[in-house]
N, CA, C and O atoms as a CHARMM CRD file, in Angstrom:
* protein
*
  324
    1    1 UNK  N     66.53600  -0.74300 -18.57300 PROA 1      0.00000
    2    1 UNK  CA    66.56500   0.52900 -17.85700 PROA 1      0.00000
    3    1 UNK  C     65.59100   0.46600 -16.69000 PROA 1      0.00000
    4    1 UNK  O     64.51100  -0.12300 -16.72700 PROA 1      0.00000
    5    2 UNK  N     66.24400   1.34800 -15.31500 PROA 2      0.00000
    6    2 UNK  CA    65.21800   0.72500 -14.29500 PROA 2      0.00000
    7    2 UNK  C     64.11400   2.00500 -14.89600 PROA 2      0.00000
    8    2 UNK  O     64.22200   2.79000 -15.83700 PROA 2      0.00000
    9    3 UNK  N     63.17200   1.81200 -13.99600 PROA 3      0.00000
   10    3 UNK  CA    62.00400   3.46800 -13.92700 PROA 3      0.00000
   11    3 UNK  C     61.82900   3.49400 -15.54500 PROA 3      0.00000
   12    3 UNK  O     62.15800   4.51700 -16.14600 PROA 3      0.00000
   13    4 UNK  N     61.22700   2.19000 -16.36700 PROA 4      0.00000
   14    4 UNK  CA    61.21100   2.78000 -17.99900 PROA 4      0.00000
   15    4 UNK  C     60.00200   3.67800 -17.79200 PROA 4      0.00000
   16    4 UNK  O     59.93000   4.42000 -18.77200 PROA 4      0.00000
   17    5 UNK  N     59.06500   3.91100 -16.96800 PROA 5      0.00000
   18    5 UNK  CA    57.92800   4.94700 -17.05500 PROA 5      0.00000
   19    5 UNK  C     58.75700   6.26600 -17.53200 PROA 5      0.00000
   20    5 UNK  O     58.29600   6.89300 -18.48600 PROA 5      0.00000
   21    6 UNK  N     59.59900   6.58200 -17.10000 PROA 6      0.00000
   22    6 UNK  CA    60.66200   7.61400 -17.21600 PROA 6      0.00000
   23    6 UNK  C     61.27900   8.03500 -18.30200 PROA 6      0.00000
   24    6 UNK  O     62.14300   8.91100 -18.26800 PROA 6      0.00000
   25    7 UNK  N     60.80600   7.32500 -19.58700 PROA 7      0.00000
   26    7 UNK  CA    61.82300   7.05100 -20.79800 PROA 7      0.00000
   27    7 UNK  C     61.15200   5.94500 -21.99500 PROA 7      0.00000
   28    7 UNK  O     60.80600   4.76300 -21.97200 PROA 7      0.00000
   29    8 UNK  N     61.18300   7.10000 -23.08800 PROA 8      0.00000
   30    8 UNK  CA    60.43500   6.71200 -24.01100 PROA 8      0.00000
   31    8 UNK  C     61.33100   7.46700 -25.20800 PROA 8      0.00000
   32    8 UNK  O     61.41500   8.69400 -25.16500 PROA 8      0.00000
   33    9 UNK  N     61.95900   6.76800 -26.21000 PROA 9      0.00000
   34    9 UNK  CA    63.04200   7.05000 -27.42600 PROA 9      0.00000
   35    9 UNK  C     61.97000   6.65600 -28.62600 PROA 9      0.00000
   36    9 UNK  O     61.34900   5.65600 -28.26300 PROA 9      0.00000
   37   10 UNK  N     61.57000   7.08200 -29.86200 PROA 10     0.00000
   38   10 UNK  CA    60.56200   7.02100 -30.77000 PROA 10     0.00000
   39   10 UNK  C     61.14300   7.48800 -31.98800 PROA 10     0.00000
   40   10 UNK  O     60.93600   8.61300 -32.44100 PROA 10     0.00000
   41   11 UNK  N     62.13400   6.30900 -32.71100 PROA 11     0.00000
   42   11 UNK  CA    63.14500   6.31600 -33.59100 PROA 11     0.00000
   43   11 UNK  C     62.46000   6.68700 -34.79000 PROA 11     0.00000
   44   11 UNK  O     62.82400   7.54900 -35.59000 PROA 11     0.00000
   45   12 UNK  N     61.16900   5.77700 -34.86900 PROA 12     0.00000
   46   12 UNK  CA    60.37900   6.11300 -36.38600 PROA 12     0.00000
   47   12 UNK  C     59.74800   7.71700 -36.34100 PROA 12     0.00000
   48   12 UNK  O     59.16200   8.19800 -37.31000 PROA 12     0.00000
   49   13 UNK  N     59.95500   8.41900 -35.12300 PROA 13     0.00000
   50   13 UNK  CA    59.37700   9.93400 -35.53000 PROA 13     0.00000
   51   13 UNK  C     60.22600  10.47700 -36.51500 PROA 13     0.00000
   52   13 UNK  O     61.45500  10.44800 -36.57900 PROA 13     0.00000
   53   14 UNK  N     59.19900  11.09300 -37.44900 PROA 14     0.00000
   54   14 UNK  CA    59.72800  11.57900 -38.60100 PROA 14     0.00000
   55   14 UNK  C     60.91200  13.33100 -38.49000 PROA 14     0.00000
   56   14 UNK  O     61.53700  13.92400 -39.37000 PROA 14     0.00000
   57   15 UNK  N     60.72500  13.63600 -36.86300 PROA 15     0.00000
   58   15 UNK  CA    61.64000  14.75900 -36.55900 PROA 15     0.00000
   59   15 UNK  C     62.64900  14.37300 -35.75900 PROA 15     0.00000
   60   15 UNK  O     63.08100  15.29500 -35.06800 PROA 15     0.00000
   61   16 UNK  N     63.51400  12.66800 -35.51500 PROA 16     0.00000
   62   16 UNK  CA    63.93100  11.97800 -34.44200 PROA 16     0.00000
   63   16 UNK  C     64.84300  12.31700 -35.04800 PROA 16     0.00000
   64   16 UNK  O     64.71000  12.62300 -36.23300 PROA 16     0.00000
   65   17 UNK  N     65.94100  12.36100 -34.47600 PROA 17     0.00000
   66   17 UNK  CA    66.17800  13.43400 -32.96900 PROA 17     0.00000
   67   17 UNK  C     65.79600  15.34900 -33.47300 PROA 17     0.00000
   68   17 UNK  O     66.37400  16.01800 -34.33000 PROA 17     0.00000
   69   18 UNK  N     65.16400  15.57300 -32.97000 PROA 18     0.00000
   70   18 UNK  CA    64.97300  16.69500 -33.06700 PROA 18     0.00000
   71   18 UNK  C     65.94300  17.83000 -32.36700 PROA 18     0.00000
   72   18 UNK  O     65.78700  18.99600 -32.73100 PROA 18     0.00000
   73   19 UNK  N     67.01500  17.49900 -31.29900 PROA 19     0.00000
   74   19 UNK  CA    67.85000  18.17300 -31.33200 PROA 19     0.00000
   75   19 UNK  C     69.35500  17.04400 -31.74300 PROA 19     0.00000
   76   19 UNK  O     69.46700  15.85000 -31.46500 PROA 19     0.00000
   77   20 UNK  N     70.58100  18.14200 -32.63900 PROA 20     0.00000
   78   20 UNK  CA    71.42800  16.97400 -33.16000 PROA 20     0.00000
   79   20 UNK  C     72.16000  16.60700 -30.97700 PROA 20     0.00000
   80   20 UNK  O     72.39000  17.33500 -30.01200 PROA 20     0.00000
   81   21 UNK  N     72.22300  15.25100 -31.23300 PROA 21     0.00000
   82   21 UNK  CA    72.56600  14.87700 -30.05500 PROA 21     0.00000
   83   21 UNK  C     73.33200  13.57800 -30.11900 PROA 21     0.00000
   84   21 UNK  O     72.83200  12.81600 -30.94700 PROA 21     0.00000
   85   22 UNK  N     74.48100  13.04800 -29.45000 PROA 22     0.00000
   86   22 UNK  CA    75.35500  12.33400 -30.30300 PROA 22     0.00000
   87   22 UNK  C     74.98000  11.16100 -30.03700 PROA 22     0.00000
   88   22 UNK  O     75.36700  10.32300 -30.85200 PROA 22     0.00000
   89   23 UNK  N     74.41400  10.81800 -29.25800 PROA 23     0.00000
   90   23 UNK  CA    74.01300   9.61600 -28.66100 PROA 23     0.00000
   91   23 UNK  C     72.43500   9.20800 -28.97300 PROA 23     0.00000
   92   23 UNK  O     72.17700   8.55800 -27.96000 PROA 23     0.00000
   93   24 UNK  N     71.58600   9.20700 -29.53700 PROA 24     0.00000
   94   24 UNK  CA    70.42300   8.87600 -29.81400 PROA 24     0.00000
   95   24 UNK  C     69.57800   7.86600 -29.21600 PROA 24     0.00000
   96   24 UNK  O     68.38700   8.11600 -29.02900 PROA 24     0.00000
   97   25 UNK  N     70.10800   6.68000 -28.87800 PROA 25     0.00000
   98   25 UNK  CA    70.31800   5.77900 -28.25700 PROA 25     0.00000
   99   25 UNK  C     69.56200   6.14800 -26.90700 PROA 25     0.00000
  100   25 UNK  O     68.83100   5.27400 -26.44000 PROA 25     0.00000
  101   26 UNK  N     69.69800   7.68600 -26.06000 PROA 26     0.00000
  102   26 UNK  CA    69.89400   8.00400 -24.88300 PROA 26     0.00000
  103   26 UNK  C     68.68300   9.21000 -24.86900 PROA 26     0.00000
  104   26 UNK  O     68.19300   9.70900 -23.85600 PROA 26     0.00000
  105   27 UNK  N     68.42900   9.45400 -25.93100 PROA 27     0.00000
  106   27 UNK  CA    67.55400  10.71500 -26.79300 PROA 27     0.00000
  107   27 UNK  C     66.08800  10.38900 -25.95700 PROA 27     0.00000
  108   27 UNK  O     65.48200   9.38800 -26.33800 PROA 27     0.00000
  109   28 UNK  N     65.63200  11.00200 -25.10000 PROA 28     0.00000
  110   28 UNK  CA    64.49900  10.96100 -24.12900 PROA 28     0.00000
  111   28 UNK  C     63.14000  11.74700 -24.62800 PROA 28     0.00000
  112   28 UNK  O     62.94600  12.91700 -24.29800 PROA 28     0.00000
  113   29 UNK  N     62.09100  10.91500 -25.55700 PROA 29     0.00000
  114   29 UNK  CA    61.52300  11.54200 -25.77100 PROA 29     0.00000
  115   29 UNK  C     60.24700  12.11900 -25.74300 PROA 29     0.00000
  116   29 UNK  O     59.60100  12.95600 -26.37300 PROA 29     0.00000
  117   30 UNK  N     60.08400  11.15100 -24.50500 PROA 30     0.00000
  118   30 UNK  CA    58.74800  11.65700 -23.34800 PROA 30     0.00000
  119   30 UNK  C     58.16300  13.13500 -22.90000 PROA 30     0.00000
  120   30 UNK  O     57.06600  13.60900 -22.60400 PROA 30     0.00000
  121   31 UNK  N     59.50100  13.58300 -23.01800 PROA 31     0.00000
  122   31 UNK  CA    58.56200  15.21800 -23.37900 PROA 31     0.00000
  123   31 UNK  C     59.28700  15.66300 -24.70600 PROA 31     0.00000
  124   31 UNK  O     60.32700  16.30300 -24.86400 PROA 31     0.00000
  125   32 UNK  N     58.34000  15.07700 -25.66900 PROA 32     0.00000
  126   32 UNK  CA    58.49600  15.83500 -26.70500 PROA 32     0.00000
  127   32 UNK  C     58.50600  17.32400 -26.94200 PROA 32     0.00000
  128   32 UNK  O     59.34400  17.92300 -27.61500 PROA 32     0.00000
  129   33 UNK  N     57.21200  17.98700 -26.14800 PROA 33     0.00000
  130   33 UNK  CA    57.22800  18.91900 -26.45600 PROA 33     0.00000
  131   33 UNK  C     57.52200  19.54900 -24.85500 PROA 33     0.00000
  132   33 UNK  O     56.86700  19.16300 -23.88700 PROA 33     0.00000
  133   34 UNK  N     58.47700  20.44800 -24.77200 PROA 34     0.00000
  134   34 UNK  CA    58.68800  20.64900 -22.96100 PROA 34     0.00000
  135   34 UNK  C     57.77200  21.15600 -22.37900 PROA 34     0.00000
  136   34 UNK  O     57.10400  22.09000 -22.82200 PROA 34     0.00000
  137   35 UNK  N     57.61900  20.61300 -21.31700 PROA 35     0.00000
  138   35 UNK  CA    56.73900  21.05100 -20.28400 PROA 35     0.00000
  139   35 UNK  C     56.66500  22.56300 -19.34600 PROA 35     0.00000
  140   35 UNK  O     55.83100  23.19700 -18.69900 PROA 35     0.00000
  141   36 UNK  N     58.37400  22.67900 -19.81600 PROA 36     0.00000
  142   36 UNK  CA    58.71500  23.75600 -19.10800 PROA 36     0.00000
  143   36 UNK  C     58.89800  25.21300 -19.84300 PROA 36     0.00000
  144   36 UNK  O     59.42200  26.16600 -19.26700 PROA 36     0.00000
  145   37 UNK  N     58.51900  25.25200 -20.86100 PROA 37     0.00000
  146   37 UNK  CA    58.26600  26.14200 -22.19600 PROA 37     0.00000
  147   37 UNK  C     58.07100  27.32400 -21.31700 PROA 37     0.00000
  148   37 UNK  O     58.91300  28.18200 -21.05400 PROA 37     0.00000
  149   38 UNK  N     56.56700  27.23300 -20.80500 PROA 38     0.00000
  150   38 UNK  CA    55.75900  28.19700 -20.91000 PROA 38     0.00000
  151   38 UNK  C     56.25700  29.10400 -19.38100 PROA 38     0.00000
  152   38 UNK  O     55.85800  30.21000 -19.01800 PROA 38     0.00000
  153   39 UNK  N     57.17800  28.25000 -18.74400 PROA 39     0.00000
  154   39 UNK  CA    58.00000  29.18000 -17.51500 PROA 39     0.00000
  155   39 UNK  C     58.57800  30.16100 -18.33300 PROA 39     0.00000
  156   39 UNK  O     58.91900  31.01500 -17.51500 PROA 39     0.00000
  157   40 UNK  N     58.94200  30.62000 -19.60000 PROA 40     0.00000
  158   40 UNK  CA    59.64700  31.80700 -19.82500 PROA 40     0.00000
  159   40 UNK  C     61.13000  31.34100 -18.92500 PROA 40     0.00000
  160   40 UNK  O     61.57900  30.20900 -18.74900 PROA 40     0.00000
  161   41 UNK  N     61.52100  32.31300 -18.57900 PROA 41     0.00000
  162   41 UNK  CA    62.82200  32.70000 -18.20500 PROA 41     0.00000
  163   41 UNK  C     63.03200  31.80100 -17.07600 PROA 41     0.00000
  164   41 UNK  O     64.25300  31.64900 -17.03800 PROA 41     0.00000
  165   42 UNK  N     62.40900  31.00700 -15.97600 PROA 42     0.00000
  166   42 UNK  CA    62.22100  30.33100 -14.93700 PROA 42     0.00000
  167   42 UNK  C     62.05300  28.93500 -15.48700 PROA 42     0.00000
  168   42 UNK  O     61.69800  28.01600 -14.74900 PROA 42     0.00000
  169   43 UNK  N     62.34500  28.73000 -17.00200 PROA 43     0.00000
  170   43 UNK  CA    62.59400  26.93500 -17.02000 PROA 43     0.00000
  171   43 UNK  C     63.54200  26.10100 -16.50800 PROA 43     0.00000
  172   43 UNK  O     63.33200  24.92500 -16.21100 PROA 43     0.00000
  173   44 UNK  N     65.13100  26.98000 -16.33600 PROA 44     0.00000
  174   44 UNK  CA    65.67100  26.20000 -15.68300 PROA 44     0.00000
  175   44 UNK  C     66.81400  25.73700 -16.62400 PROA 44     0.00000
  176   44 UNK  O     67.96600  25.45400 -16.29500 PROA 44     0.00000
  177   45 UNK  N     66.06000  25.71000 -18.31800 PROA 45     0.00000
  178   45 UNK  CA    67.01500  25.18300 -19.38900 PROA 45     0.00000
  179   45 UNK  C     67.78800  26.20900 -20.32300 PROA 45     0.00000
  180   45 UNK  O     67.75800  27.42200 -20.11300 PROA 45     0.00000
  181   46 UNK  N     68.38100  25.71000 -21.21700 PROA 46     0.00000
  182   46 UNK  CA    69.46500  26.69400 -22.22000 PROA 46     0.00000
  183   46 UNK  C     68.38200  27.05000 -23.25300 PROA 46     0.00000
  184   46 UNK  O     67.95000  26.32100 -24.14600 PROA 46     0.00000
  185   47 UNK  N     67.96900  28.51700 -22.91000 PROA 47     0.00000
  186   47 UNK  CA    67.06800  28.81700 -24.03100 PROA 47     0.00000
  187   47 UNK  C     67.38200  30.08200 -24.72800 PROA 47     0.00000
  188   47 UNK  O     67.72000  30.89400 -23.86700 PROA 47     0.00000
  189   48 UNK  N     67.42200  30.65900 -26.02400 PROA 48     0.00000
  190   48 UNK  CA    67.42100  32.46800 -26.22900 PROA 48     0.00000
  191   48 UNK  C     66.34500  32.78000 -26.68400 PROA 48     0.00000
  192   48 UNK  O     65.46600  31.92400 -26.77700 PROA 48     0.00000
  193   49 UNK  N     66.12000  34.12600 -27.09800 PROA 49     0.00000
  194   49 UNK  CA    64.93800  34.75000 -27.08600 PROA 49     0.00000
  195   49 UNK  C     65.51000  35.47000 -29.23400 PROA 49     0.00000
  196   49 UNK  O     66.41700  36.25100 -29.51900 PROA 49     0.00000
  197   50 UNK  N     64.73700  34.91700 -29.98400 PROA 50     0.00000
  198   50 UNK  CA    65.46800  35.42400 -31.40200 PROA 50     0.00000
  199   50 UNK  C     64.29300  35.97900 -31.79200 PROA 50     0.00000
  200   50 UNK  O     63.41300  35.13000 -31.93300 PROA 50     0.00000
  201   51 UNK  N     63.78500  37.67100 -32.13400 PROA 51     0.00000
  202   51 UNK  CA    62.52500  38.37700 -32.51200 PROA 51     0.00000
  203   51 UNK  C     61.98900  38.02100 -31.80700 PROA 51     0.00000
  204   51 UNK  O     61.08700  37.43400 -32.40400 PROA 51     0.00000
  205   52 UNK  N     61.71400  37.82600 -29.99700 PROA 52     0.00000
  206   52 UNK  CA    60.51100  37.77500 -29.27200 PROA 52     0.00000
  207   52 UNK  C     60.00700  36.03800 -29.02900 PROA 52     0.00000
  208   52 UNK  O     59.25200  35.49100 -28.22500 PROA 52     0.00000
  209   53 UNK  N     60.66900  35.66200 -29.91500 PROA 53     0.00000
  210   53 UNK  CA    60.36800  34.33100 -29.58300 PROA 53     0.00000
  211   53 UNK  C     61.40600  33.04700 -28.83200 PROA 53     0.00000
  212   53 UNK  O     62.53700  32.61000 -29.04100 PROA 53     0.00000
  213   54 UNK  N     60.61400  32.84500 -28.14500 PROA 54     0.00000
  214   54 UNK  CA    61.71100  31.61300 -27.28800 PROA 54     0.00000
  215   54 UNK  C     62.53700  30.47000 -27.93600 PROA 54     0.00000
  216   54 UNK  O     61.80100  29.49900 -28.11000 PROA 54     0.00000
  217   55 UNK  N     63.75500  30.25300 -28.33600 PROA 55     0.00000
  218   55 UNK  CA    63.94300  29.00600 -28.84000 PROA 55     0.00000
  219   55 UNK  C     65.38900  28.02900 -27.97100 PROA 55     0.00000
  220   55 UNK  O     66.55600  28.16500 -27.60500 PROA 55     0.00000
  221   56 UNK  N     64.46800  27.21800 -28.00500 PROA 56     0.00000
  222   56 UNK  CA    65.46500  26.07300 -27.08400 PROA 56     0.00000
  223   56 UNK  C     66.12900  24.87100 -27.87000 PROA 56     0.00000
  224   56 UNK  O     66.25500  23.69600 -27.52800 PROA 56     0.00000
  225   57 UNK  N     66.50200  25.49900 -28.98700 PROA 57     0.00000
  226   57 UNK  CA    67.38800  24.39100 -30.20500 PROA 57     0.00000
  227   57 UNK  C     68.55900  23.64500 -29.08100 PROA 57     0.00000
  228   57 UNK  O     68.76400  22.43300 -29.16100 PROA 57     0.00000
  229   58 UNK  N     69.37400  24.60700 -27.91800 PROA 58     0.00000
  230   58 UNK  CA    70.50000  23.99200 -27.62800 PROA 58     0.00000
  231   58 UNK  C     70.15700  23.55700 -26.27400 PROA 58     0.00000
  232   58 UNK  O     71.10400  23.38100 -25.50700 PROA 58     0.00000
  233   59 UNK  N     68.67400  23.30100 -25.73700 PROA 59     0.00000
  234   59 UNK  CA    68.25600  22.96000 -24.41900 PROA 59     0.00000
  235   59 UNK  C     68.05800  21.15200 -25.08900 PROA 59     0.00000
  236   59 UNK  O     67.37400  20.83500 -26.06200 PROA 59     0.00000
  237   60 UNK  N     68.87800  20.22700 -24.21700 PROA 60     0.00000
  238   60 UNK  CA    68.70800  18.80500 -24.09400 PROA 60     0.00000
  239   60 UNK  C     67.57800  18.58700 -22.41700 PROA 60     0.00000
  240   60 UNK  O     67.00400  17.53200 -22.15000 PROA 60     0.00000
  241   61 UNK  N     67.54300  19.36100 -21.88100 PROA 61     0.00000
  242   61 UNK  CA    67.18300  19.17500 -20.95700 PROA 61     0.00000
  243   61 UNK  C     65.83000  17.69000 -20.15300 PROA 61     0.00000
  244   61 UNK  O     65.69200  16.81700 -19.29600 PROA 61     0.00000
  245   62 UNK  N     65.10300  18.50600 -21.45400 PROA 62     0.00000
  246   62 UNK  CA    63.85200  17.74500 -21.18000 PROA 62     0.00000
  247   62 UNK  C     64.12400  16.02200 -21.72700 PROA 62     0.00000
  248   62 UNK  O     63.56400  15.03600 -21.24800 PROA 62     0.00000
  249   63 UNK  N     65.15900  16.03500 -22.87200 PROA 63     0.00000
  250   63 UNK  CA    65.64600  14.78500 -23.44600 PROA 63     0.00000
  251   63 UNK  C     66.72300  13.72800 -22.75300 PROA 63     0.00000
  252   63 UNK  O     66.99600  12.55500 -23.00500 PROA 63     0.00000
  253   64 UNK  N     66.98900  14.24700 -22.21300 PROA 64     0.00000
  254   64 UNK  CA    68.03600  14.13300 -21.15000 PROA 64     0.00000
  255   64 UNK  C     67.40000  12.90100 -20.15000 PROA 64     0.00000
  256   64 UNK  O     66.80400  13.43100 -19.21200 PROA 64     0.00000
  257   65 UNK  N     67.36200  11.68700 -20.09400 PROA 65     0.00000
  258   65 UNK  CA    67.00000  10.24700 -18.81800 PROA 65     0.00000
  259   65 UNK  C     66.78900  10.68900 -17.79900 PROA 65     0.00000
  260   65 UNK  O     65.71500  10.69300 -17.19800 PROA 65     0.00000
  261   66 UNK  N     68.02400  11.21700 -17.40200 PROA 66     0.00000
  262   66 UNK  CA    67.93400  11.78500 -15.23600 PROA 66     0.00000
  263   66 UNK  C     67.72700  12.81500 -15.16800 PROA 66     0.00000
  264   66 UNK  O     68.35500  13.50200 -14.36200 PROA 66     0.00000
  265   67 UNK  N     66.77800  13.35000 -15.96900 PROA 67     0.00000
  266   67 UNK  CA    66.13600  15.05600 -15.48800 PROA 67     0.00000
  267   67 UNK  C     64.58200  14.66000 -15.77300 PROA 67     0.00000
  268   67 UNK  O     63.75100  15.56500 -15.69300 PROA 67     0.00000
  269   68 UNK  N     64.25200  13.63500 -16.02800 PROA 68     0.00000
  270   68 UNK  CA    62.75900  13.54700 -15.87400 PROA 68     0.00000
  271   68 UNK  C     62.16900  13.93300 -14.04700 PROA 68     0.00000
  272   68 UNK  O     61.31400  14.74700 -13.69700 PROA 68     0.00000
  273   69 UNK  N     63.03300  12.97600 -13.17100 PROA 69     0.00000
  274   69 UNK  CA    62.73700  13.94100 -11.67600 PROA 69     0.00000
  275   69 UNK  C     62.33900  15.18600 -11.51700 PROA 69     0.00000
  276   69 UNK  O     61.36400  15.75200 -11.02200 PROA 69     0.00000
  277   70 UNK  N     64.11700  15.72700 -12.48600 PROA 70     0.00000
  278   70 UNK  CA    63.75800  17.21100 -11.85300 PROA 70     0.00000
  279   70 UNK  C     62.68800  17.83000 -12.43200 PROA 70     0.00000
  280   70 UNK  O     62.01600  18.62800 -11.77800 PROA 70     0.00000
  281   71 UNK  N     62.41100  17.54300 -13.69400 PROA 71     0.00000
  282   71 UNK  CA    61.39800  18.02900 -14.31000 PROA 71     0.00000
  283   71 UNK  C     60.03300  18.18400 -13.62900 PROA 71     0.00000
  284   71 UNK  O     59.41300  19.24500 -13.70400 PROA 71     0.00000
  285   72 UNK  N     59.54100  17.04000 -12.91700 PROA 72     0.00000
  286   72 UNK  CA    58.29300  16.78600 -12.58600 PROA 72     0.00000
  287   72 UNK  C     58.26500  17.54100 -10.93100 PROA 72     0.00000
  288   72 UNK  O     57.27700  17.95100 -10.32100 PROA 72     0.00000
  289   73 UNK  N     59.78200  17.54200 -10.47900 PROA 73     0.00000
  290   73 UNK  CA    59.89500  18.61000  -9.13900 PROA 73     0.00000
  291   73 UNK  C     59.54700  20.12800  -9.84700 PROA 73     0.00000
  292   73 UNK  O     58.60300  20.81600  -9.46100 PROA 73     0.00000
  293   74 UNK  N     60.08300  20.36200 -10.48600 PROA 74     0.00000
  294   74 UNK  CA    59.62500  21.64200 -10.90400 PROA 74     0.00000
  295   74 UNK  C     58.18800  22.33500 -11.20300 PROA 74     0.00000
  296   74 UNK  O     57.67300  23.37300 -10.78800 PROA 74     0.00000
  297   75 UNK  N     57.71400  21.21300 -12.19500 PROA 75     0.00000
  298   75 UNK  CA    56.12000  21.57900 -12.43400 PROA 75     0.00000
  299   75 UNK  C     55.59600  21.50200 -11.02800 PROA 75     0.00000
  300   75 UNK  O     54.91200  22.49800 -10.79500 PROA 75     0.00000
  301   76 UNK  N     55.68700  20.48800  -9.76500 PROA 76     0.00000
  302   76 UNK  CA    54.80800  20.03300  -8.93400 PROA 76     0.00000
  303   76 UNK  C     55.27200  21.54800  -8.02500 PROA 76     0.00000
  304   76 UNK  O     54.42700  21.96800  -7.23400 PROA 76     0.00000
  305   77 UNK  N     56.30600  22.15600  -8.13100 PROA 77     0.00000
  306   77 UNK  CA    56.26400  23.17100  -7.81000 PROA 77     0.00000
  307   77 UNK  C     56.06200  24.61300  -8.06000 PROA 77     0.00000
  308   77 UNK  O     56.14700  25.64600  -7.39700 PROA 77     0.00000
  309   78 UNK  N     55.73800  24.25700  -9.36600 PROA 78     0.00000
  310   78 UNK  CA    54.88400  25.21300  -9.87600 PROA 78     0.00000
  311   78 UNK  C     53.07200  25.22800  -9.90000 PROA 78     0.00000
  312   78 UNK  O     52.40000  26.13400 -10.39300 PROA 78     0.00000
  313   79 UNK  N     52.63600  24.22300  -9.36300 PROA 79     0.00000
  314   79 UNK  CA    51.32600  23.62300  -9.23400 PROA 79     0.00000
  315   79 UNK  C     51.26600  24.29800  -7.88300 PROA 79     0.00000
  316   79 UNK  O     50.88400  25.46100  -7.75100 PROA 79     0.00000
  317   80 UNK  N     51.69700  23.44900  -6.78600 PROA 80     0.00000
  318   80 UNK  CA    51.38000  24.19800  -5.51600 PROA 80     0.00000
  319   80 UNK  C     51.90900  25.38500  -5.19900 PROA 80     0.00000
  320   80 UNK  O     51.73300  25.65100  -4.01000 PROA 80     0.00000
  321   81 UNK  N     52.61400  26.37600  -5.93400 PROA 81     0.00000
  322   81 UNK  CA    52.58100  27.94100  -6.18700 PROA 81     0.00000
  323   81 UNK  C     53.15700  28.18000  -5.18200 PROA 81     0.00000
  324   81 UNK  O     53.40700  29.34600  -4.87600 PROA 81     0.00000
């Protein structure tokens, strides 16, 4: 894979794959935990709101190979405000 900085799969985690995803193989898991959480409503990904709380069971986003870019466009634009 070119750009492996980009991509990190961690088969022996004991929650792997943490969302069901058919391909595992492809399962990106460099942001384990998303980065883009704490945007609320402005992440960008498939998230609902169940009792007040955010849950992104059906967001692949962050797992996803070719959205590590967009990902890091987003924060860097959320940095310089």
């Amino acid at each position: 894979m070119e750009n492996n900085y980009k991509f990190f799969n961690n088969h022996a985690c004991e929650y792997f794959p943490c969302h069901e995803k058919p391909n595992s193989s492809e399962f990106n898991c460099l942001f384990c935990y998303c980065p883009l959480y704490a945007l609320g409503e402005n992440c960008g990904g498939i998230f609902e709101y169940i009792q007040g709380i955010k849950s992104c069971t059906d967001c692949y986003l962050p797992h996803m190979p070719d959205y590590y870019d967009t990902i890091v466009s987003i924060l860097s634009t959320q940095i310089k405000g």
